[in-house]
py3Dmol code that shows the C-alpha trace and the ligand (Angstrom):
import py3Dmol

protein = """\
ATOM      1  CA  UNK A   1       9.045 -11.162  18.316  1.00  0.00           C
ATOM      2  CA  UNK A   2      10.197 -10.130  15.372  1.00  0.00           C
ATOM      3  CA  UNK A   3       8.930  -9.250  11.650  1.00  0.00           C
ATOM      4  CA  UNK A   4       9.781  -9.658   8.419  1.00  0.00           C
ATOM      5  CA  UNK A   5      10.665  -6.420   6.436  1.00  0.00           C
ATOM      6  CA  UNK A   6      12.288  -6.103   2.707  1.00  0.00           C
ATOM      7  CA  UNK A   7      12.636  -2.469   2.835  1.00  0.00           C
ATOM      8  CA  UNK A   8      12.262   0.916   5.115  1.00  0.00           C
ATOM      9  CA  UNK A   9      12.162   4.147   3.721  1.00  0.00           C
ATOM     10  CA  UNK A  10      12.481   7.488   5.368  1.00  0.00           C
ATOM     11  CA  UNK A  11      11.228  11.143   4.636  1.00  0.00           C
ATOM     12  CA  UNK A  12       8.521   9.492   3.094  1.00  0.00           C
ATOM     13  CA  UNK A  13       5.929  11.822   2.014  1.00  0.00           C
ATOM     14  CA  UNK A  14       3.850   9.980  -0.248  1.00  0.00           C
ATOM     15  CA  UNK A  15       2.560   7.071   2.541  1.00  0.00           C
ATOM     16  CA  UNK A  16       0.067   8.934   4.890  1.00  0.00           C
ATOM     17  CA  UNK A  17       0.028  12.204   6.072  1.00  0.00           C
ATOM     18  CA  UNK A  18       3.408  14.628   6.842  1.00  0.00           C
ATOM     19  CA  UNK A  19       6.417  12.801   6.721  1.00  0.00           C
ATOM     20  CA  UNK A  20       6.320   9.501   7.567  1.00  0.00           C
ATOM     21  CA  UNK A  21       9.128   6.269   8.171  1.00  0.00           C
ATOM     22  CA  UNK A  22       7.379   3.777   5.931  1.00  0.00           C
ATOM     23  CA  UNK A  23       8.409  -0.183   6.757  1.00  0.00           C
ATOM     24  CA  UNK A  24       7.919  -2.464   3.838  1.00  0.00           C
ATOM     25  CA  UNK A  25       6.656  -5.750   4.884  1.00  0.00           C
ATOM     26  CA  UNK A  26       6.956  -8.911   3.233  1.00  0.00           C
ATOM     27  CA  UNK A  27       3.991 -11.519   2.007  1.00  0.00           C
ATOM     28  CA  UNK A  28       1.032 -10.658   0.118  1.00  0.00           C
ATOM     29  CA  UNK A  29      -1.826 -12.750  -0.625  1.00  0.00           C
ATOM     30  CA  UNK A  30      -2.371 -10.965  -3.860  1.00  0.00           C
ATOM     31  CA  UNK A  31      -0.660 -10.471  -7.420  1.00  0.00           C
ATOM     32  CA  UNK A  32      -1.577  -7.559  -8.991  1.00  0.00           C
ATOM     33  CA  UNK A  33      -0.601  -7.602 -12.578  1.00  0.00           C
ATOM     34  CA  UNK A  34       0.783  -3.915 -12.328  1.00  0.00           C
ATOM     35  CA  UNK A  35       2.396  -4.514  -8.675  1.00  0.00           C
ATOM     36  CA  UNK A  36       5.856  -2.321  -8.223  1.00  0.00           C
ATOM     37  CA  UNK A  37       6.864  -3.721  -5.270  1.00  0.00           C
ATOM     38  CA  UNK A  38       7.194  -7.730  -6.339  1.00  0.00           C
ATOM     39  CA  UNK A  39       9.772  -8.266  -3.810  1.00  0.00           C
ATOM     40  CA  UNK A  40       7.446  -8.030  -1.385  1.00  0.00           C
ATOM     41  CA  UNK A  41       4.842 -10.695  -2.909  1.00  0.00           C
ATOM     42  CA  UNK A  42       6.681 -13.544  -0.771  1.00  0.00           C
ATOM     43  CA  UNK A  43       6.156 -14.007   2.233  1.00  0.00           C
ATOM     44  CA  UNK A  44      10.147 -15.572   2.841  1.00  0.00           C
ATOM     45  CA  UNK A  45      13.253 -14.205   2.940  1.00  0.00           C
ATOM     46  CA  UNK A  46      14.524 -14.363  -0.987  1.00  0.00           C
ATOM     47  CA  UNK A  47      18.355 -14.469  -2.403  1.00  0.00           C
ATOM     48  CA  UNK A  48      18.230 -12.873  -5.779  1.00  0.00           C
ATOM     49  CA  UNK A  49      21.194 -12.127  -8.246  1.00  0.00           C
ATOM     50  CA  UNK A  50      21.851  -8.246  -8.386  1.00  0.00           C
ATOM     51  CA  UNK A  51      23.862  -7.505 -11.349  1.00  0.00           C
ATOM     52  CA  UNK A  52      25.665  -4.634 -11.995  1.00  0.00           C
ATOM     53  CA  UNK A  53      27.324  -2.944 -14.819  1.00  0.00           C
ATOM     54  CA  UNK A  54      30.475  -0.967 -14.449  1.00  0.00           C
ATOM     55  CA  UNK A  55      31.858  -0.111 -17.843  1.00  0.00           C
ATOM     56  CA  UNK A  56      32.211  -2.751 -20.270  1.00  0.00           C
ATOM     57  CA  UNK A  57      32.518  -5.370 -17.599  1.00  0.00           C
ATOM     58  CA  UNK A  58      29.344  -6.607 -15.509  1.00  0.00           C
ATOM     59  CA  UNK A  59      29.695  -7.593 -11.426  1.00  0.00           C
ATOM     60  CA  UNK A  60      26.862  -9.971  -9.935  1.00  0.00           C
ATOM     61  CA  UNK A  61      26.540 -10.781  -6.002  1.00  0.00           C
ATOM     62  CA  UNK A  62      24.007 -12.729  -4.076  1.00  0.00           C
ATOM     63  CA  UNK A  63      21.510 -10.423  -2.118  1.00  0.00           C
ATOM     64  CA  UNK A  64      19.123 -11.438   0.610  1.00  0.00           C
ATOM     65  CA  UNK A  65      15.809  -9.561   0.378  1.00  0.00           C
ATOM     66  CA  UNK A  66      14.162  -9.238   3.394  1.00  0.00           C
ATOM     67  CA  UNK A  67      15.477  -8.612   6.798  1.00  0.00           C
ATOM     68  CA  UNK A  68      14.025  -9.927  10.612  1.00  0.00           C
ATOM     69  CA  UNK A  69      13.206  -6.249  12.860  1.00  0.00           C
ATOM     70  CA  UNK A  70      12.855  -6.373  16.100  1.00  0.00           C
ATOM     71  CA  UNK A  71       9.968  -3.655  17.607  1.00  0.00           C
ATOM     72  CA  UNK A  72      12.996  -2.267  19.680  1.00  0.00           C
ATOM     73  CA  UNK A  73      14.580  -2.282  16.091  1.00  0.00           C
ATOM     74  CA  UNK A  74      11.698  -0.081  14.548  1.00  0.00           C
ATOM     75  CA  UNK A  75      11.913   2.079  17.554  1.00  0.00           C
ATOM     76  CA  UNK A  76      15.301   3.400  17.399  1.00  0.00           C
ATOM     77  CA  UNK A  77      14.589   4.073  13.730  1.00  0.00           C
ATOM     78  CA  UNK A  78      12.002   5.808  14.270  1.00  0.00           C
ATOM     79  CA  UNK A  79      13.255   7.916  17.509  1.00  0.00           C
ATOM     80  CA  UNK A  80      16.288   9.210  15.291  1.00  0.00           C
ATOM     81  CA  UNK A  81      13.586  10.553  12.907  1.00  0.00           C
ATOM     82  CA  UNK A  82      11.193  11.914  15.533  1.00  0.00           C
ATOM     83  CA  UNK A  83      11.969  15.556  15.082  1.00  0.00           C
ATOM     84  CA  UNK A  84      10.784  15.732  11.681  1.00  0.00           C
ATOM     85  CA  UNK A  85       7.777  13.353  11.919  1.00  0.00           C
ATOM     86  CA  UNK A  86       6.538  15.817  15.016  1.00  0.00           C
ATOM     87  CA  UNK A  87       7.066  18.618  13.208  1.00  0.00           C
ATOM     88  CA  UNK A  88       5.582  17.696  10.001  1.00  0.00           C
ATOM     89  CA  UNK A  89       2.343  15.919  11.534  1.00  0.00           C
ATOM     90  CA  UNK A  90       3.956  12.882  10.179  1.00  0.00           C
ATOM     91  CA  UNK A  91       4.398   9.260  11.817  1.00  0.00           C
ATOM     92  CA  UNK A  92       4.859   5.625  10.772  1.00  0.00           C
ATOM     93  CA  UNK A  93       3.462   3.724   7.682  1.00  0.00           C
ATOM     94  CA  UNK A  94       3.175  -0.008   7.754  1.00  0.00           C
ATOM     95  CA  UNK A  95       2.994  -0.922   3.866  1.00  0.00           C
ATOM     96  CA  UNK A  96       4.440  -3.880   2.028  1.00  0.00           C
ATOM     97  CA  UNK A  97       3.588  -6.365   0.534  1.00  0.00           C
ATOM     98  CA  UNK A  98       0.503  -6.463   2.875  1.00  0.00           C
ATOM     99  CA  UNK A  99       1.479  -5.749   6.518  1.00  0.00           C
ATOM    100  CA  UNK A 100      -1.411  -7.435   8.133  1.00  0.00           C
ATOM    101  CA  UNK A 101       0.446 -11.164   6.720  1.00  0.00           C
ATOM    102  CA  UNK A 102       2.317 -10.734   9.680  1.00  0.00           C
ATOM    103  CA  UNK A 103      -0.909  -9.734  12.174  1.00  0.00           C
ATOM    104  CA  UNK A 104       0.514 -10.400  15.497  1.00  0.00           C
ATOM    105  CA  UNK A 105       4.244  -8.812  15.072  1.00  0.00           C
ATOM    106  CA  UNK A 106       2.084  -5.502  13.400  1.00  0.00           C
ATOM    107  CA  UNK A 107      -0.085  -5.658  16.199  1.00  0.00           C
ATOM    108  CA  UNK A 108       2.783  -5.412  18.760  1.00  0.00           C
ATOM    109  CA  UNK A 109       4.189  -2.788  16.522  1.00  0.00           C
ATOM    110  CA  UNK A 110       1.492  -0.407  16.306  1.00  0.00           C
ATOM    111  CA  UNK A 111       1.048  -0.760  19.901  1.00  0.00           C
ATOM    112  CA  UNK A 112       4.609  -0.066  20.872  1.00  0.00           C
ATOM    113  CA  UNK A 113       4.389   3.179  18.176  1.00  0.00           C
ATOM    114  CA  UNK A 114       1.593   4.340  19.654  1.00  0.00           C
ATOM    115  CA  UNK A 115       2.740   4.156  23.188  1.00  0.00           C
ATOM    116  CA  UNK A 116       5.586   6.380  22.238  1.00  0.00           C
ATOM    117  CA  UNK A 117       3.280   8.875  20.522  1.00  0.00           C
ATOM    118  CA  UNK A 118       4.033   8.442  16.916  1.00  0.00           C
ATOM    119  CA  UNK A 119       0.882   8.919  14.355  1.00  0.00           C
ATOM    120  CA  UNK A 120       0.273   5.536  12.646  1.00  0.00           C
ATOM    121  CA  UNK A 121      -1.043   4.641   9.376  1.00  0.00           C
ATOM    122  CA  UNK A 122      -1.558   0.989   7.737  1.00  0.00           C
ATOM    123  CA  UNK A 123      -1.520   0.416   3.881  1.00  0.00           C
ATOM    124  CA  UNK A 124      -3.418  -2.157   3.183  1.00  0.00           C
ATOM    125  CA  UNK A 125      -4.975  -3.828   0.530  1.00  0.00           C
ATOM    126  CA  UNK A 126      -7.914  -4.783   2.749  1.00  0.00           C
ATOM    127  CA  UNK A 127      -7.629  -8.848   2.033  1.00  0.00           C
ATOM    128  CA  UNK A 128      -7.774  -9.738   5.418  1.00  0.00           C
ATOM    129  CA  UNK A 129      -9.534 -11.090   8.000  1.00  0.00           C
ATOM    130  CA  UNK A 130     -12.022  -9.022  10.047  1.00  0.00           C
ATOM    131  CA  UNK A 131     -10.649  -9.795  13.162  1.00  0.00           C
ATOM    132  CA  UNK A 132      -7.259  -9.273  12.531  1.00  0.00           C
ATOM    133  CA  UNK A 133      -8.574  -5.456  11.035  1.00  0.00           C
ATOM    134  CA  UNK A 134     -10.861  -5.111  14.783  1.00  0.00           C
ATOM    135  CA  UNK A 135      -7.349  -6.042  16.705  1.00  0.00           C
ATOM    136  CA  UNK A 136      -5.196  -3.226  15.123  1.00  0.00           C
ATOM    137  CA  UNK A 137      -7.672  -0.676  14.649  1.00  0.00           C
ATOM    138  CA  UNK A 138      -7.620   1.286  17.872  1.00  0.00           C
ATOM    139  CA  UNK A 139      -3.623   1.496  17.447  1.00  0.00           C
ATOM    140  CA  UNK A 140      -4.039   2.734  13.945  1.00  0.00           C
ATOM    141  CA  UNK A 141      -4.924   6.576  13.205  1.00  0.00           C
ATOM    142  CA  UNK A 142      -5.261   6.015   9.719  1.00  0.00           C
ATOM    143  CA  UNK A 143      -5.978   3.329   6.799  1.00  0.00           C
ATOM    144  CA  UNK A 144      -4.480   3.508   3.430  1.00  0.00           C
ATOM    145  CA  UNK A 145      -7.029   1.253   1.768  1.00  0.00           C
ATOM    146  CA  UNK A 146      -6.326   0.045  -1.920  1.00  0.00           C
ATOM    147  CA  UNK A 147      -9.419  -0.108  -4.099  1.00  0.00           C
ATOM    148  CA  UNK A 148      -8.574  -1.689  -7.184  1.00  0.00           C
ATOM    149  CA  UNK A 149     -11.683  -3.394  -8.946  1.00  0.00           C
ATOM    150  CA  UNK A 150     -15.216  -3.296  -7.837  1.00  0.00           C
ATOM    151  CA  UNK A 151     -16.168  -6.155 -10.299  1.00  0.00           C
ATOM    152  CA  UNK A 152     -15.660  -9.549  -8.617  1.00  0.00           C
ATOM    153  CA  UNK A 153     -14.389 -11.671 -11.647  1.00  0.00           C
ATOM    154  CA  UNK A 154     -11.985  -8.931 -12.835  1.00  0.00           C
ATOM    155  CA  UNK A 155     -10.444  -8.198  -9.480  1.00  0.00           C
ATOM    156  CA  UNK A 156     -10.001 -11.704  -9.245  1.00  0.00           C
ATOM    157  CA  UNK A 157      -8.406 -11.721 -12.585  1.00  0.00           C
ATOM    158  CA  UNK A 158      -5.697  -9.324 -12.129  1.00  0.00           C
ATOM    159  CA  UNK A 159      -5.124  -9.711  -8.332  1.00  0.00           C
ATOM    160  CA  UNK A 160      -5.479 -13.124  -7.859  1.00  0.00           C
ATOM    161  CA  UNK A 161      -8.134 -12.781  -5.189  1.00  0.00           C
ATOM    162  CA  UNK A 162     -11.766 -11.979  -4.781  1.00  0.00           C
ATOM    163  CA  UNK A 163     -12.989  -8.619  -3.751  1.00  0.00           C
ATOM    164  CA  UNK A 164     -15.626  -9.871  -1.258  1.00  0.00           C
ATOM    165  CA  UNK A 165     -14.186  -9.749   2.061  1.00  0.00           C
ATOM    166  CA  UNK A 166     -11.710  -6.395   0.670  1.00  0.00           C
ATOM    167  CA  UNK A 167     -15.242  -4.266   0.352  1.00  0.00           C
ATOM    168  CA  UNK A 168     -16.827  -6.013   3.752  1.00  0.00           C
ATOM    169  CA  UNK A 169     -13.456  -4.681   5.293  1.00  0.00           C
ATOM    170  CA  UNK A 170     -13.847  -1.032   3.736  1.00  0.00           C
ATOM    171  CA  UNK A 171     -16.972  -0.719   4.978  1.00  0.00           C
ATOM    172  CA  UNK A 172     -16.768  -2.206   8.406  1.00  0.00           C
ATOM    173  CA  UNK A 173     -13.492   0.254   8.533  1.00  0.00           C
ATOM    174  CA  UNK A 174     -15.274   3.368   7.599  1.00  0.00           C
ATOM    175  CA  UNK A 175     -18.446   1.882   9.133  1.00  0.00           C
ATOM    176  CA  UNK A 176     -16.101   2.565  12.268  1.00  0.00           C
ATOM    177  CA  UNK A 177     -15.503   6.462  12.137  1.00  0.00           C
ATOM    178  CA  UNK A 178     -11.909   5.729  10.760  1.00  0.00           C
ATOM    179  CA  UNK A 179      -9.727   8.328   8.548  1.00  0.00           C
ATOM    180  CA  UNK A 180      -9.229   6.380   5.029  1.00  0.00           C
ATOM    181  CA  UNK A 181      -7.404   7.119   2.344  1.00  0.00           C
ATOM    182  CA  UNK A 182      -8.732   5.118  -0.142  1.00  0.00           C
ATOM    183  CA  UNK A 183      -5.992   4.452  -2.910  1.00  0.00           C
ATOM    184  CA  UNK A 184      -7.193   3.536  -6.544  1.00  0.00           C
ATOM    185  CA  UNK A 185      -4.693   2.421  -8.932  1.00  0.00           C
ATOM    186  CA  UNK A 186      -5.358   4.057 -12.318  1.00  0.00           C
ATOM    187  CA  UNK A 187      -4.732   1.306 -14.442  1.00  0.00           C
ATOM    188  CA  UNK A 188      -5.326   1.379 -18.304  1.00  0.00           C
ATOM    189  CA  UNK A 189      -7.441  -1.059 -20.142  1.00  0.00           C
ATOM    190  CA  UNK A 190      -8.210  -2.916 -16.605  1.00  0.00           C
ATOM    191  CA  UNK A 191     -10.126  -0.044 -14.713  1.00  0.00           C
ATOM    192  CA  UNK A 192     -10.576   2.639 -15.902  1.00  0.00           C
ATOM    193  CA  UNK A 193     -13.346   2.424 -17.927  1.00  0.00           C
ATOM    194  CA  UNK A 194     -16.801   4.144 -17.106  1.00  0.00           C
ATOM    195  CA  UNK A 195     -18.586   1.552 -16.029  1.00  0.00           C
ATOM    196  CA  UNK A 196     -15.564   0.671 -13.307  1.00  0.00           C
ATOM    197  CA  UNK A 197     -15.008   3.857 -12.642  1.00  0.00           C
ATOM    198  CA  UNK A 198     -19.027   4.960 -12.041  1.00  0.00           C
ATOM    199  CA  UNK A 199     -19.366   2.076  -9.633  1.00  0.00           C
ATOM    200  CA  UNK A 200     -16.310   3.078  -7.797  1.00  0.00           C
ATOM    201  CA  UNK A 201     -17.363   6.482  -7.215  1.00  0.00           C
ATOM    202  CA  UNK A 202     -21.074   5.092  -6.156  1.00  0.00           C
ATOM    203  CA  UNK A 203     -19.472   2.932  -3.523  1.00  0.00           C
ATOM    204  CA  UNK A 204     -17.141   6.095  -2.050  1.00  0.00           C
ATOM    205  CA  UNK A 205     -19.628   8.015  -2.380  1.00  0.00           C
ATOM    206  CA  UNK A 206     -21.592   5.711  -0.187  1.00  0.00           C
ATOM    207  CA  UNK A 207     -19.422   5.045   2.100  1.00  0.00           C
ATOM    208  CA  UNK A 208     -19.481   6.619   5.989  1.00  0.00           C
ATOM    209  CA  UNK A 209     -17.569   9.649   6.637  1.00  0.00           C
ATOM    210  CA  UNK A 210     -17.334  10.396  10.224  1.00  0.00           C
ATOM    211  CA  UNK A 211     -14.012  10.806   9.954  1.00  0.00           C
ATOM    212  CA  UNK A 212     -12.437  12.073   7.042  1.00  0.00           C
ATOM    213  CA  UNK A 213     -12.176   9.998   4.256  1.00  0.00           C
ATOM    214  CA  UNK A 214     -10.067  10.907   1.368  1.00  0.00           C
ATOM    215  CA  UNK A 215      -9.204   9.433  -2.445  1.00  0.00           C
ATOM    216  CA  UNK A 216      -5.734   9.137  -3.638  1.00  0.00           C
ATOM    217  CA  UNK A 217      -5.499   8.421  -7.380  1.00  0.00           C
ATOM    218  CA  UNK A 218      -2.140   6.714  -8.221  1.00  0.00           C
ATOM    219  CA  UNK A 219      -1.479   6.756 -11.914  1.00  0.00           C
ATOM    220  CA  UNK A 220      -0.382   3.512 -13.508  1.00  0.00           C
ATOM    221  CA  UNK A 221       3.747   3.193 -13.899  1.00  0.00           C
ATOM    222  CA  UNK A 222       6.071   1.036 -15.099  1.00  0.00           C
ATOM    223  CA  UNK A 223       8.896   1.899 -12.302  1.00  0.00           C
ATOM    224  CA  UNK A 224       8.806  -2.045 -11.009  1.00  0.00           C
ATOM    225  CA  UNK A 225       9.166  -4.161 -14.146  1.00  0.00           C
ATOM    226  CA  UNK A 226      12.912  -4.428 -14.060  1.00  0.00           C
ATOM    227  CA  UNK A 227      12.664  -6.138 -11.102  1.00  0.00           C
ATOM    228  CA  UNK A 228      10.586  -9.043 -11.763  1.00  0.00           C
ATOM    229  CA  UNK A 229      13.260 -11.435 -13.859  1.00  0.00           C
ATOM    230  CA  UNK A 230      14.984 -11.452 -10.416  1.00  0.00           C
ATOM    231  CA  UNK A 231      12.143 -12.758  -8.402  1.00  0.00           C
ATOM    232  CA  UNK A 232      11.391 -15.331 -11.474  1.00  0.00           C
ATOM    233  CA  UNK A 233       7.935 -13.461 -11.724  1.00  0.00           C
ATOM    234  CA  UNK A 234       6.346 -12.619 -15.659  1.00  0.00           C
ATOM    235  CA  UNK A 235       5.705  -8.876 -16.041  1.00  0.00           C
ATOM    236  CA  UNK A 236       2.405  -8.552 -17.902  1.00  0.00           C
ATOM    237  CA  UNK A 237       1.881  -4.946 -18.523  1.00  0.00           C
ATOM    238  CA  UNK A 238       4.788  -4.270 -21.509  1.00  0.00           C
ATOM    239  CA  UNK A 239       1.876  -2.960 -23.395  1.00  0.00           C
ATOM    240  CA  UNK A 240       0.021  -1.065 -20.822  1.00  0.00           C
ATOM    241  CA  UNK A 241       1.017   3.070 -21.308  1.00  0.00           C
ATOM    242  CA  UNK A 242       0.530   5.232 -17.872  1.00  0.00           C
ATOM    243  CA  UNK A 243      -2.103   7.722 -18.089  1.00  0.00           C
ATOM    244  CA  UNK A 244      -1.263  11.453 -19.243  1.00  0.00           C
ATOM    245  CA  UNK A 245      -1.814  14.269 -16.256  1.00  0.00           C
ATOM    246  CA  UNK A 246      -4.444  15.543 -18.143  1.00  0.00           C
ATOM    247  CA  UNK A 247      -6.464  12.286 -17.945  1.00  0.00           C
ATOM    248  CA  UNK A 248      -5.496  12.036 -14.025  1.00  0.00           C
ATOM    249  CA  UNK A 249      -7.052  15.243 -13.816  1.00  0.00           C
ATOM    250  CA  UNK A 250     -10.210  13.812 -15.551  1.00  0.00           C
ATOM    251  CA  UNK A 251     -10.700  10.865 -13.029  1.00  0.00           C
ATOM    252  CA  UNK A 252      -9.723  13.517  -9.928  1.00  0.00           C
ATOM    253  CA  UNK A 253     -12.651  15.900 -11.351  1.00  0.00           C
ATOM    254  CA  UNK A 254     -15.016  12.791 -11.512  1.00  0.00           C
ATOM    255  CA  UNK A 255     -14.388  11.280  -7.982  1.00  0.00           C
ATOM    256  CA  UNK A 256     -14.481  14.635  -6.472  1.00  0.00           C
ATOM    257  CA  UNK A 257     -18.053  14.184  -7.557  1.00  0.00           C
ATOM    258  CA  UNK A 258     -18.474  12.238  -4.697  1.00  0.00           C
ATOM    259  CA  UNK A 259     -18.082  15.182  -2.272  1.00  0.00           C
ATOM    260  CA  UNK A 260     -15.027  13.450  -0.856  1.00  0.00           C
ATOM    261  CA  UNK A 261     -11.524  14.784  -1.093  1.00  0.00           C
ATOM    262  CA  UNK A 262      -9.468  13.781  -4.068  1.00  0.00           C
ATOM    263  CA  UNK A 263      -5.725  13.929  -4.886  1.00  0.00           C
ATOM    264  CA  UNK A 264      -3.938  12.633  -7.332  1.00  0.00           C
ATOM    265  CA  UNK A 265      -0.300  10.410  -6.301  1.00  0.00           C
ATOM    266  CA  UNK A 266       0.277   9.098  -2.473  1.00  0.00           C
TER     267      UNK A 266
END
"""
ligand_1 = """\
8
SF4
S -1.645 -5.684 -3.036
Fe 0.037 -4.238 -3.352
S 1.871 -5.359 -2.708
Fe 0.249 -6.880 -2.984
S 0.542 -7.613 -5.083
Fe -0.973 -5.956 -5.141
S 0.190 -4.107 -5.576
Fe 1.660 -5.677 -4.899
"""
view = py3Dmol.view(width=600, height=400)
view.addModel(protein, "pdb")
view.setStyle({"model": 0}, {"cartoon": {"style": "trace"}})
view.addModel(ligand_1, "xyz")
view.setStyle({"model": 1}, {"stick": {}})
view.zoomTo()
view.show()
């Protein structure tokens, strides 16, 4: 069996707790307007144009994004890395794109992870089925949940997709005794107002914490946009400026009203 990944980073320290190897997996039923990762949207392997500029003169070559892994594959990566995930209480992030497009080859991946004693974490952005969340969940120490509009007709807006089943599957998750760390995109002019953000600290604030459950506040940025021309995709948020630190701090002091733990980036 084998999956479909566009990227793999290492000494990652922004995808889960510690140090982690994070694999980037291709396909995601959304399209969030402010998405970074837009390579990962597809769920096929993609040849793109990469051009580069050396002087006055400019070099282009074919590229393939996305690459087939085997779990053995994963494995060795990870085993050359196992010193510092042990020793950082890190592990293995499954991100993408939105890992559970492939549900069977992350299944078989957690498991195989697990078995060999790595920490795992998921980042989702809960649009999946329920089942498919029940069959990974005892292999998975820890959910990175996004939470990105609690209004149905805007979420559907700017991702594409309803929020419906993306709440069910937050609560079910948490329902469960899970560690979360729920992610919010800060996102200006699309949720960060006070009515958005008042209903998203109400649900948190609701939600079950057994386990730990935790808030990470990513600040809006513009760090993808070059990369959309190549993937024939229109980047609408030119106009959209990132938040200042001193609002992020704003929105950490107001979610920490909800008793939970709040941090602001990964
Ligand atoms: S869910 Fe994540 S990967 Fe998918 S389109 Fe949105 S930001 Fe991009």
């Amino acid at each position: 069996m084998k999956g479909l990944i566009f990227s793999v980073k290492r000494y990652s320290v922004h995808d889960g707790p510690g140090i982690r190897v994070t694999f980037f997996m291709k396909g995601c039923p959304l399209s969030c307007w402010w998405c970074h990762n837009p390579e990962g949207i597809s769920p096929e392997q993609q040849t793109v144009i990469q051009t580069r500029k050396v002087g006055e003169k400019e070099f282009s070559r074919r590229e393939i994004v996305g690459r087939y892994y085997s779990i053995d594959e994963l494995l060795e990566i990870l085993d050359r890395e196992r010193i510092f995930l042990e020793q950082s209480g890190g592990g293995v992030t499954f991100s993408g794109g939105e890992p559970l497009m492939q549900p069977e080859f992350l299944l078989e991946a957690l498991k195989a992870c697990h078995e060999k004693g790595y920490n795992t974490a998921v980042d989702t952005s809960g649009y999946s089925s329920a089942e498919s969340f029940l069959a990974i969940m005892p292999y998975t120490d820890v959910f990175l949940f996004d939470l990105k509009h609690t209004d149905d007709n805007l979420h559907l807006e700017y991702t594409g997709v309803s929020n419906i089943r993306i709440l069910e599957n937050l609560r079910m998750i948490t329902g469960m005794g899970k560690s979360v760390i729920v992610r919010i995109p800060v996102i200006p002019g699309i949720n960060d107002d006070d009515l958005t953000l008042r209903s998203m600290r109400d649900l948190l604030g609701s939600l079950n914490r057994e386990n730990p459950v935790s808030i990470s506040l990513l600040p809006f940025h513009k760090i993808g946009m070059t990369k959309y021309g190549k993937f024939g995709l229109q980047y609408r948020m030119n106009n959209t400026i990132p938040p200042t630190s001193k609002r992020m701090n704003e929105f950490k002091l107001f979610f920490a009203e909800t008793g939970l733990k709040v941090k602001t980036g990964g």
